[in-house]
C-alpha positions in Angstrom: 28.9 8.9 25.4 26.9 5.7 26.0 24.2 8.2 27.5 24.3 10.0 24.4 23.4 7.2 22.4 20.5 5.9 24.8 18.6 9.1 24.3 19.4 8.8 20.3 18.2 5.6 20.4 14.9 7.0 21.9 14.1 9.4 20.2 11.6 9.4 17.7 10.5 11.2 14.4 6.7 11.7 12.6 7.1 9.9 9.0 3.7 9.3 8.3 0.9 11.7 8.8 -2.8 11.1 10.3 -4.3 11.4 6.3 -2.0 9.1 5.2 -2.2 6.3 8.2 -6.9 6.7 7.8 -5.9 6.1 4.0 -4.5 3.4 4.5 -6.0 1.4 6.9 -9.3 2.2 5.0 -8.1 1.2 2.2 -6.6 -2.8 3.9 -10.0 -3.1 5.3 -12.2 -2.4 2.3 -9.7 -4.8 0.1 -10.0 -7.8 2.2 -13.4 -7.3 2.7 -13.8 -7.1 -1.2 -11.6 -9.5 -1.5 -13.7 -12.3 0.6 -16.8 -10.9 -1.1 -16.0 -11.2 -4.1 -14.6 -14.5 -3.7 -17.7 -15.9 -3.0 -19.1 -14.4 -6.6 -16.0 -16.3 -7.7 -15.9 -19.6 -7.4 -18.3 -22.3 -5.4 -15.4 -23.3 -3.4 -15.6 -20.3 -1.2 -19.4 -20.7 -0.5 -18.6 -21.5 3.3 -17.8 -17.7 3.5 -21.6 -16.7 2.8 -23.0 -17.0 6.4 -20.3 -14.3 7.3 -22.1 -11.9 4.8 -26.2 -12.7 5.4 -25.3 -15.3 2.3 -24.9 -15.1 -2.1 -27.2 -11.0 -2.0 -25.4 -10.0 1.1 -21.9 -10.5 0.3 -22.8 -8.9 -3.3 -24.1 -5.9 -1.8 -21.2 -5.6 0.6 -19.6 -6.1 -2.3 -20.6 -3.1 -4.2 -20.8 -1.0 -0.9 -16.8 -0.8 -0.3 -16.0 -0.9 -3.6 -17.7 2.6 -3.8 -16.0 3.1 -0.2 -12.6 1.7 -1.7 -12.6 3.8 -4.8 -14.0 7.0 -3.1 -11.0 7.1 0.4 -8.1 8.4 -2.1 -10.8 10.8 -3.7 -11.6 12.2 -0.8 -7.7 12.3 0.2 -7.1 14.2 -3.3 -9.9 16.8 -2.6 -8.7 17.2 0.8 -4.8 18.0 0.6 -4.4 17.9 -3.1 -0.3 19.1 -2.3 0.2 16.0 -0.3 -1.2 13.6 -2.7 0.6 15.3 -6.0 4.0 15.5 -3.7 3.9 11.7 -3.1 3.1 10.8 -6.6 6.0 13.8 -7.8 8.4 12.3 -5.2 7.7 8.5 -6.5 8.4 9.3 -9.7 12.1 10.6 -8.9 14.2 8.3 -9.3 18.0 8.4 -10.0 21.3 5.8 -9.7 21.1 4.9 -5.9 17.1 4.0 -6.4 18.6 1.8 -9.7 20.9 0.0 -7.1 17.9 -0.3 -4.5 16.1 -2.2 -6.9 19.5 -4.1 -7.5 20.4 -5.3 -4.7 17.0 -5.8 -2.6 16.4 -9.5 -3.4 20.0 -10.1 -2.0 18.5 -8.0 1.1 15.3 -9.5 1.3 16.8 -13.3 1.1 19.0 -12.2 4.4 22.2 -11.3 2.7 24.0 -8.5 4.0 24.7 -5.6 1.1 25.2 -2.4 0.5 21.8 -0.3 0.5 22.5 3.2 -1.0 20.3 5.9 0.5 16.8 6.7 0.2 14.4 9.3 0.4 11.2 9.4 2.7 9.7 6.7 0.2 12.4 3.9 -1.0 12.8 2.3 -4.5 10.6 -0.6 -3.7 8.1 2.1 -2.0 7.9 4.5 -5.2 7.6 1.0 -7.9 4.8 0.2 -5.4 3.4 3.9 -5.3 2.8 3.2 -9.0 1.9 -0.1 -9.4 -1.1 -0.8 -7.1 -3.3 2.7 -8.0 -2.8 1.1 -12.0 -4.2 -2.0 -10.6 -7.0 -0.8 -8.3 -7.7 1.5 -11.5 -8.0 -1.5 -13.7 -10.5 -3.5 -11.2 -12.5 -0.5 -10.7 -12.9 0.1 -14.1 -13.8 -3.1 -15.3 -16.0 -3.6 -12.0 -17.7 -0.8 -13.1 -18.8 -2.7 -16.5 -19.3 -5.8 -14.8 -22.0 -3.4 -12.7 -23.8 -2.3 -15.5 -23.4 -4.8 -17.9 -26.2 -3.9 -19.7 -24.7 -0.1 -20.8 -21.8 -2.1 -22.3 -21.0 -3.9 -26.1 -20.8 -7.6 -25.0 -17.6 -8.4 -26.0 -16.3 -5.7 -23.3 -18.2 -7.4 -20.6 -16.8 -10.6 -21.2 -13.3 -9.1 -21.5 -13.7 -7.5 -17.8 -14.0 -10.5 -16.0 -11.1 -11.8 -16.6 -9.1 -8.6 -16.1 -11.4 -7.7 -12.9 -9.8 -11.6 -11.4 -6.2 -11.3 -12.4 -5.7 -7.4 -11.2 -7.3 -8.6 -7.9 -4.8 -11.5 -7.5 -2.1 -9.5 -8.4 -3.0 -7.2 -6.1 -3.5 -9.4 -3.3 -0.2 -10.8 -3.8 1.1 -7.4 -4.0 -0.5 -6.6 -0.4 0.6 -10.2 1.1 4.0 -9.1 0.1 4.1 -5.4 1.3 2.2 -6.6 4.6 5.5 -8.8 5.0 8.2 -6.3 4.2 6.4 -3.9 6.7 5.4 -6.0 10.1 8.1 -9.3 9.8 11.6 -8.5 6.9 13.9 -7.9 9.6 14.8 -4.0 10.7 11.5 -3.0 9.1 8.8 -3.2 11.7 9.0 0.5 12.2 7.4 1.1 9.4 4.3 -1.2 10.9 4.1 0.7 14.0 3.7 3.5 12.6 1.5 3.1 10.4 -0.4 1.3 13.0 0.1 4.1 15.9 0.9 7.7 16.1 3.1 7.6 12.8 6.7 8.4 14.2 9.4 5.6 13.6 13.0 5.8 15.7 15.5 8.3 14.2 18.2 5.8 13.9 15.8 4.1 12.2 14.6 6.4 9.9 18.7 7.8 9.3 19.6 4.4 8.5 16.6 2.8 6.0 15.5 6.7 4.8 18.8 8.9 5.2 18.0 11.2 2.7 14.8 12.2 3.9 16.2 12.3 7.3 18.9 14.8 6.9 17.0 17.4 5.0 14.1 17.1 7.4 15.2 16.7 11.3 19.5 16.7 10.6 19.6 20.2 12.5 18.3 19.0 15.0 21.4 16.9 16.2 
């Protein structure tokens, strides 16, 4: 029996697929580097970060480099397996009672407490609000980047009002990221999620049947 288990234990499942792990490592990269950039536009306090970039023009053409790069990775994902992007975005916006609860009773989870999770699907609760929330943001900055960019095509008072919403999308967004980076590499039970996103993309099965049983059982449940 214990032998059983052992080789359970072991074995391990693909959850996320090549596309999806070049997405989204393309995507980190180009946001901090925007992110660094663009703080140096920002405020004078970050003006020790200018050597990094060749100085003020280097870090504003970086700057306008990966924001092209950032915008154009989930284009090129669209074009390039159209079914797997409209799945993701159909399966996030599914939600019934046991996602309801998710949302319930995750900050009692993510403070340590021990509840009650009901089961999820391949993408959780927290996943599919998150699936949502970042693409309206990153829309936002890149649209109101794109009027800070050409200024001069655009009624004043429309440039003035991107600024403002250009900052607070990209702190939100930041803190967003600062808080997903946590759930997925150091919240207890859910550094599989890390790993593979960071390696091959397979997760343990007992991992996977326990934070994503839904999706488990109606993909690899024959299997046992």
């Amino acid at each position: 029996m214990r032998g059983r288990v052992s080789m359970a234990e072991e074995k391990r499942v693909v959850k996320c697929s090549l596309g999806a792990r070049i997405t989204h490592w393309s995507h980190t990269i180009c946001w901090f580097i925007l992110l660094f950039t663009g703080l140096i536009m920002f405020s004078g306090w970050f003006e020790w970060l200018t050597p990094i970039f060749g100085g003020a023009n280097g870090a504003n053409l970086l700057h306008r480099i990966f924001a092209v790069i950032f915008a154009a990775v989930p284009l090129i994902g669209l074009l390039y397996k159209p079914k797997s992007f409209f799945g993701w975005m159909k399966e996030a916006a599914r939600w019934g009672k046991d996602e309801v609860k998710f949302m319930m009773m995750f900050p009692f989870d993510l403070i340590g407490l021990k509840v009650y999770m009901p089961p999820q699907d391949r993408i959780n609760a927290g996943q599919k609000f998150n699936s949502f929330f970042f693409p309206t943001v990153c829309l936002f900055i890149g649209l109101s980047g794109v009027v800070m960019w050409f200024a001069q095509s655009f009624p004043l008072w429309m440039v003035r009002l991107a600024y403002p919403i250009h900052d607070l999308c990209w702190i939100l967004g930041t803190m967003q990221l600062m808080f997903h980076a946590y759930l997925g590499s150091l919240h207890p039970g859910s550094g599989e999620s890390f790993w593979a996103m960071f390696g091959d993309g397979k997760v343990k099965a007992r991992w996977a049947k326990h934070h994503h049983t839904k999706w488990y059982n109606k993909t690899y449940g024959d299997d046992e």
